[in-house]
N, C-alpha and C positions, 0 to 999 in steps of 0.2 A: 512762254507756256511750258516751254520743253524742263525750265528751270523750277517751276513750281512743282511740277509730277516731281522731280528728284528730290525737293523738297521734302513733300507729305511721304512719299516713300523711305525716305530717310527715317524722320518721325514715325511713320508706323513699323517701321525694323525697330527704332527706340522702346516702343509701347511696347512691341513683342515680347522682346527683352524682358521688359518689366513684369511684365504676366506670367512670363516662365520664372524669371527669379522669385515670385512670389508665389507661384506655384510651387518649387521646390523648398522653399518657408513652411510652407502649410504643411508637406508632407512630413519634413522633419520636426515642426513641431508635434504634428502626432504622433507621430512614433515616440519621443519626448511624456508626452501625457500621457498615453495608455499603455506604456512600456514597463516592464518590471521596476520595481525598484534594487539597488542593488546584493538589497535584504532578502528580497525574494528570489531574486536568481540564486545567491548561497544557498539557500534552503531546498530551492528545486533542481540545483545542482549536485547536494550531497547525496553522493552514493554510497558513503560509508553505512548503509544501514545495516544494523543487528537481525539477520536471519532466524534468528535462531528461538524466535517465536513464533515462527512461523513453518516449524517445522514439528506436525501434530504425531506424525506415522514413524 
């Protein structure tokens, strides 16, 4: 009896496992899909802008 419990508990430490590893999947694929592209990080990174239309006064 005592060998069965150590069993299934084994097995569900396994599943865990697998649910967390698949959970960390999921998160890094989204961040993956809804994440910049590297096009648009350049573009919303450059800070070289030309002020100097924007300066009316």
């Amino acid at each position: 009896m005592r060998k069965q419990l150590e069993a299934k508990d084994e097995v569900n430490m396994i599943l865990a496992n697998e649910i967390s590893n698949l959970r960390l999947q999921l998160e890094d694929s989204r961040k993956h899909r809804f994440g910049r592209t590297s096009e648009q990080g350049r573009a919303m990174n450059d800070c070289n802008i030309d002020k100097s239309e924007y300066d009316f006064f």
